[in-house]
C-alpha positions as CSV (number, residue, x, y, z in Angstrom):
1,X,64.5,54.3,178.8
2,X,62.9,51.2,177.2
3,X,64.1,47.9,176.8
4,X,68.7,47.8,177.4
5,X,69.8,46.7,173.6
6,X,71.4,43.0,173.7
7,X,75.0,42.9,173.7
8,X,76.8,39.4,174.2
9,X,79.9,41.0,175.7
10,X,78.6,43.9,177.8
11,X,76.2,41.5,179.2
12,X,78.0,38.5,180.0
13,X,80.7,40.6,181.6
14,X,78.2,42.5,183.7
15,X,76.4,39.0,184.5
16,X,79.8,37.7,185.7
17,X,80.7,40.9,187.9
18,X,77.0,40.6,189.7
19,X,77.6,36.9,190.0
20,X,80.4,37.5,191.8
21,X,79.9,40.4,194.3
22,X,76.8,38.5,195.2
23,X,79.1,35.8,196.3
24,X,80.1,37.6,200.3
25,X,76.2,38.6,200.4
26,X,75.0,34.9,199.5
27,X,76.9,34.0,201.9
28,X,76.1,36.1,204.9
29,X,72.5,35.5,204.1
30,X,72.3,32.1,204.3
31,X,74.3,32.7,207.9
32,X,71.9,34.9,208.9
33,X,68.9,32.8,208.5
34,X,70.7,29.8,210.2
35,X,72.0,27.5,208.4
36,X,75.5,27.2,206.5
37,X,76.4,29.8,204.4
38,X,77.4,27.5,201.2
39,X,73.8,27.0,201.1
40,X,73.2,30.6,199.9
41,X,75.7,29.8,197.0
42,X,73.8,26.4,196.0
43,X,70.4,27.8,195.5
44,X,71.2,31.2,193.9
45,X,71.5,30.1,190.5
46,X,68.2,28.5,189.5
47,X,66.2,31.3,191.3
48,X,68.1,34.1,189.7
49,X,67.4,32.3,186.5
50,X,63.8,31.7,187.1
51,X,63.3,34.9,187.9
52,X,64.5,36.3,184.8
53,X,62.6,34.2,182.6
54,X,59.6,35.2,184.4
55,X,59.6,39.1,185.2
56,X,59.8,41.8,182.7
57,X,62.0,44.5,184.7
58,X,65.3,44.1,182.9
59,X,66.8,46.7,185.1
60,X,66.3,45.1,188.5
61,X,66.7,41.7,190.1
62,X,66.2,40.7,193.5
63,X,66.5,37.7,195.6
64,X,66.5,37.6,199.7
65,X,66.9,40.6,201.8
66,X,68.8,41.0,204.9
67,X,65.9,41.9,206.7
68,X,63.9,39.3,205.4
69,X,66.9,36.7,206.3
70,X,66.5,37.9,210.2
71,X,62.4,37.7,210.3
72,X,62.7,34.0,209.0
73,X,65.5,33.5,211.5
74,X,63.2,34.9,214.4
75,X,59.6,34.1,213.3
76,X,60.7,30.5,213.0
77,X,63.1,30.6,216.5
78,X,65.6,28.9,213.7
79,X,68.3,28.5,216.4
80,X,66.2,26.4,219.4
81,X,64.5,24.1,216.1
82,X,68.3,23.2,214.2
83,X,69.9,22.6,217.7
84,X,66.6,20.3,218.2
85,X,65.8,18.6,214.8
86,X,69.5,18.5,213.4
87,X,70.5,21.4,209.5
88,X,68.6,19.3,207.6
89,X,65.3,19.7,208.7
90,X,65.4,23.3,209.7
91,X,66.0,23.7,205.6
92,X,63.0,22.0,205.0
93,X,61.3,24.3,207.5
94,X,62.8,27.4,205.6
95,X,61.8,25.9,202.2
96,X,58.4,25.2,203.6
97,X,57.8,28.8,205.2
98,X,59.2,30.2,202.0
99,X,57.0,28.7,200.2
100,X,53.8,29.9,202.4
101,X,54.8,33.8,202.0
102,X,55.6,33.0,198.7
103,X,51.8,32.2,198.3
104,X,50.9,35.3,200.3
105,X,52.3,37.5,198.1
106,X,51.2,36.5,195.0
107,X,48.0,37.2,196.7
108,X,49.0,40.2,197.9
109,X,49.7,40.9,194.6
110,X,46.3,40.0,193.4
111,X,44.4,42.2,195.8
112,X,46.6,45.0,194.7
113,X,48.8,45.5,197.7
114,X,51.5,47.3,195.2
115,X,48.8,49.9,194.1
116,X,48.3,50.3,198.2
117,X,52.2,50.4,198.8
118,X,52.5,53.3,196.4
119,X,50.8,55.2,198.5
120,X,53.5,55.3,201.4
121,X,55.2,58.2,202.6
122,X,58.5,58.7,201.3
123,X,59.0,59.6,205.2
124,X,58.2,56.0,206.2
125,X,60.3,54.5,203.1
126,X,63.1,56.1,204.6
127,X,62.3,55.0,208.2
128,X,62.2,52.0,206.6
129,X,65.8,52.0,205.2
130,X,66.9,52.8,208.3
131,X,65.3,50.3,210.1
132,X,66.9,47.4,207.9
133,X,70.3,48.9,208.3
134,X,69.8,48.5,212.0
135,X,69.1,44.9,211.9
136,X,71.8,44.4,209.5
137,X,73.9,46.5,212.1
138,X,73.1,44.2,215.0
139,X,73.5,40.5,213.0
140,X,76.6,41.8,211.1
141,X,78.7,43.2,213.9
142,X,79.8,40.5,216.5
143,X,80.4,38.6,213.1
144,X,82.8,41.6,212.4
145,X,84.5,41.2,215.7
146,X,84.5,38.5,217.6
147,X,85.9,35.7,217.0
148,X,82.6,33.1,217.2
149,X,80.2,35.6,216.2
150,X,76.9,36.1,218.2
151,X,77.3,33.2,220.1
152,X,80.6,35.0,221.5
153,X,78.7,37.5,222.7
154,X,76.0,35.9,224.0
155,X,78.0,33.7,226.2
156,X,79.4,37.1,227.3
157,X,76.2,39.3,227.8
158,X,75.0,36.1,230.1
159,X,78.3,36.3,232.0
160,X,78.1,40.2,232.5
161,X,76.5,41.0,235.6
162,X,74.5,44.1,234.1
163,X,73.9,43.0,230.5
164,X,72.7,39.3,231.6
165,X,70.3,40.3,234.2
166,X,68.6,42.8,231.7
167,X,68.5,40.5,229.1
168,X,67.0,37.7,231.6
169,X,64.8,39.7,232.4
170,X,63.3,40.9,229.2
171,X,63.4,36.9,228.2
172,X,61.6,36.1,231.0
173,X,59.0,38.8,231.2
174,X,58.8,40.0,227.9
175,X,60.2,36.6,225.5
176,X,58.4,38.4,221.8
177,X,61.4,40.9,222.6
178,X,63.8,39.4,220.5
179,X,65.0,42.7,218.9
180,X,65.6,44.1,222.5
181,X,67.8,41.3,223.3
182,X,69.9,41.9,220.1
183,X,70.4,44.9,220.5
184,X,71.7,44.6,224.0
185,X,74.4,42.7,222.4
186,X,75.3,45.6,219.8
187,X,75.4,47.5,222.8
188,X,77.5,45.6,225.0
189,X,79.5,44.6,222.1
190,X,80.8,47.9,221.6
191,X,81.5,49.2,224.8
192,X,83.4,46.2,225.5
193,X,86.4,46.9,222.7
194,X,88.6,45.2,225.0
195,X,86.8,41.4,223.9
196,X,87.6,42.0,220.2
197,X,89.3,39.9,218.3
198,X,92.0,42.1,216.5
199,X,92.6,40.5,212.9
200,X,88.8,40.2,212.4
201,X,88.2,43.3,213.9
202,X,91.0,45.0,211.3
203,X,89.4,43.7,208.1
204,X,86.0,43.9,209.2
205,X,86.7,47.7,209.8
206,X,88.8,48.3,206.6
207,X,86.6,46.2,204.7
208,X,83.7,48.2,205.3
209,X,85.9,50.8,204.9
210,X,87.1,49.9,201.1
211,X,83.7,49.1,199.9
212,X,82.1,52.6,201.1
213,X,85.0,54.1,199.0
214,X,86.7,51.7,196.7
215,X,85.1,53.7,193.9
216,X,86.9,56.7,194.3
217,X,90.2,55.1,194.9
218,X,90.1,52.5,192.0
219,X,90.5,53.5,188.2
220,X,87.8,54.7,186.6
221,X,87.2,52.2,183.9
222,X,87.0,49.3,186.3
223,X,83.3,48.2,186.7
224,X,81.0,48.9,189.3
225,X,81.3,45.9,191.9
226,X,85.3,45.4,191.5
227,X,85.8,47.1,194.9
228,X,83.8,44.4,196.7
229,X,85.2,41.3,194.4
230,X,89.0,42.7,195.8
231,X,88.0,43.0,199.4
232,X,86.6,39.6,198.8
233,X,89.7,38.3,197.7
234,X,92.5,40.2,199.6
235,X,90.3,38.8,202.8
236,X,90.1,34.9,201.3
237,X,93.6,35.0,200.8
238,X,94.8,36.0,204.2
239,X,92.5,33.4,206.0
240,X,93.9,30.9,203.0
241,X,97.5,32.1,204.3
242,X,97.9,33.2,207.6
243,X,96.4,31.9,211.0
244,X,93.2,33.6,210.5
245,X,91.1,33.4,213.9
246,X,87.8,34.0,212.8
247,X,85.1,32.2,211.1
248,X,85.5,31.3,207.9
249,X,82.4,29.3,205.9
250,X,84.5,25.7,205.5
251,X,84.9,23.1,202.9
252,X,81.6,22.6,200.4
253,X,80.4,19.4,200.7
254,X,80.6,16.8,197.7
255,X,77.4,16.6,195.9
256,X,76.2,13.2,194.8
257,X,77.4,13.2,191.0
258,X,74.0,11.6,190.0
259,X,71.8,14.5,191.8
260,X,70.9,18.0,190.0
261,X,68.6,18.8,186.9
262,X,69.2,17.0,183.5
263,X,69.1,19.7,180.7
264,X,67.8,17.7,177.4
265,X,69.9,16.8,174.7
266,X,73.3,17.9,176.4
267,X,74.1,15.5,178.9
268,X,74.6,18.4,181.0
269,X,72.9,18.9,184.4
270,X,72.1,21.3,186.2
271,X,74.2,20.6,190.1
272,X,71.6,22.0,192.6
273,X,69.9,19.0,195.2
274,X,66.2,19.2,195.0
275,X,64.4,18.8,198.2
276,X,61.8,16.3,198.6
277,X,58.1,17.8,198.2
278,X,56.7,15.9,200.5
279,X,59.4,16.8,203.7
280,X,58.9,20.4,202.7
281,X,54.9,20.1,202.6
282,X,55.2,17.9,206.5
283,X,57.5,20.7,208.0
284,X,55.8,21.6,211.2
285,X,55.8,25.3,210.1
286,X,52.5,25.9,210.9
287,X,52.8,24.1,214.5
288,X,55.9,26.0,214.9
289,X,53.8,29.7,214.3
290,X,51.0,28.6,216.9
291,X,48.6,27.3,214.3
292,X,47.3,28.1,210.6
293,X,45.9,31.0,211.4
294,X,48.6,32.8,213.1
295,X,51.2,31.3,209.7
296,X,48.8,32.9,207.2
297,X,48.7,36.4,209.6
298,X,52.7,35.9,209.7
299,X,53.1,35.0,206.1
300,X,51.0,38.3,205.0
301,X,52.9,40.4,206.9
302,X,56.1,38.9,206.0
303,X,55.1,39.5,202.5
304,X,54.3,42.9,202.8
305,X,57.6,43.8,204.6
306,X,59.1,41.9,201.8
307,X,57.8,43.8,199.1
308,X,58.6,47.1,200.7
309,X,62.1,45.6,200.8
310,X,62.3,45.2,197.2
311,X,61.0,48.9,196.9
312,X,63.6,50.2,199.1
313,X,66.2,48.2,197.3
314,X,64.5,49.1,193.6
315,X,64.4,53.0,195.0
């Protein structure tokens, strides 16, 4: 198709509408790895950015995954460290371990891991797919309805006679399980209807519902992305509104008006918080994976399940 011709309009209309579906996902990543979801909205700009300027795909851009969210979640046991060592430090510990698989796969892409990964069935691309929406399926559900999310349900799989003893049991016998124990809450979390909460559960459901099919319901000449910016909305306004009982991401803190990038010659700066270097370079990362050698296996692997992400997604 070649390279999309520049047009000012087209462009920063379409910039805008990405922008802002990417908002809910942003969001729900930054949740998913651990830490608060404003978070995902204050470092999306500058990446997006760099990434442009770097790449030449025009079609495509891609920042984290789902998928990729959870492994950082688990690999790093994000939970036990930010209830240990405070928000602050687990970021640092994120930055620093993103940073490590961010070396890995430039190597990988040195070696010529993408000439190797273009080799892979389409049967196992698929799998693949399938596998992600899984793991979005288990981390996004409780979210959808319960009230406190996971923890909701994890207080209630411990209380549950059945459910608890199974998943004691695979913590104590079997504790690299983590997916197991997930799962057990899906499970338990849908045959127990009876523990939903109902407002959350009612826009969770038609939500999901309106996004799958906004398209066909909405006029034709309305972009592609308008269906999730209204579901966005319509939601933001009830919990704005009405006594909205689930979670909701909070007030964004104030950033220090003297913190953020200086553009030359403008005055203008750009208002993201830089961390400090040398916190992100002394984050126990590689204590926390068992030793170097076992964070340079992990960061490998997380990089090649990254870029098969990105295949999936570019697919």
């Amino acid at each position: 198709m070649g390279k999309p011709q520049f047009n000012p309009v087209r462009d920063l209309v379409s910039g805008a509408i990405m922008a802002a579906t990417s908002v809910p996902q942003l969001i729900a990543y930054a949740e998913t790895v651990g830490y608060a979801g404003y978070r995902g909205l204050a470092t999306a700009g500058p990446t997006l950015m760099a990434w442009g300027f770097t790449t030449g795909g025009p079609f495509m851009n891609s920042g984290v995954t789902s998928i990729t969210a959870l492994m950082a979640k688990s690999d790093l046991n994000g939970e036990a460290y930010m209830a240990e060592h405070g928000e602050e430090a687990y970021v640092e510990l994120v930055a620093a371990y993103s940073m490590y698989v961010g070396i890995a796969s430039i190597f990988l892409a040195v070696v010529g891991f993408g000439k190797l990964a273009s080799y892979v069935p389409k049967s196992v691309r698929t799998g693949f797919k399938w596998g992600c929406a899984l793991g979005v399926l288990v981390s996004a559900l409780p979210n959808g309805l319960f009230n406190s999310g996971s923890k909701e349900v994890k207080a209630l799989v411990a209380e549950d006679n059945i459910f608890g003893g199974f998943v004691a049991f695979l913590k104590s016998n079997i504790p690299q399980a983590s997916g197991a124990v997930n799962v057990t809450g899906l499970i338990y979390g849908l045959t127990h209807p009876q523990e939903w909460a109902i407002v959350p559960t009612i826009m969770f459901v038609v939500g999901t519902w309106f996004v799958m099919n906004g398209k066909k319901l909405l006029p034709k000449f309305l972009p592609p992305g308008t269906e999730v910016i209204l579901a966005t909305a319509f939601a933001t306004l009830y919990s704005m509104n009405f006594e909205y009982s689930g979670g909701i991401v909070g007030d964004i803190p104030v950033m220090d008006p003297d913190a953020g990038i200086a553009i030359p010659g403008t005055g203008l700066k750009i208002p993201i918080e830089v961390l400090d270097y040398q916190k992100v370079l002394d984050a126990p990362v590689a204590e926390r994976m068992g030793g170097w050698p076992a964070l340079v296996i992990t960061s490998l692997l997380f990089a090649g399940v990254n870029f098969l992400s990105i295949m999936g997604i570019a697919s």
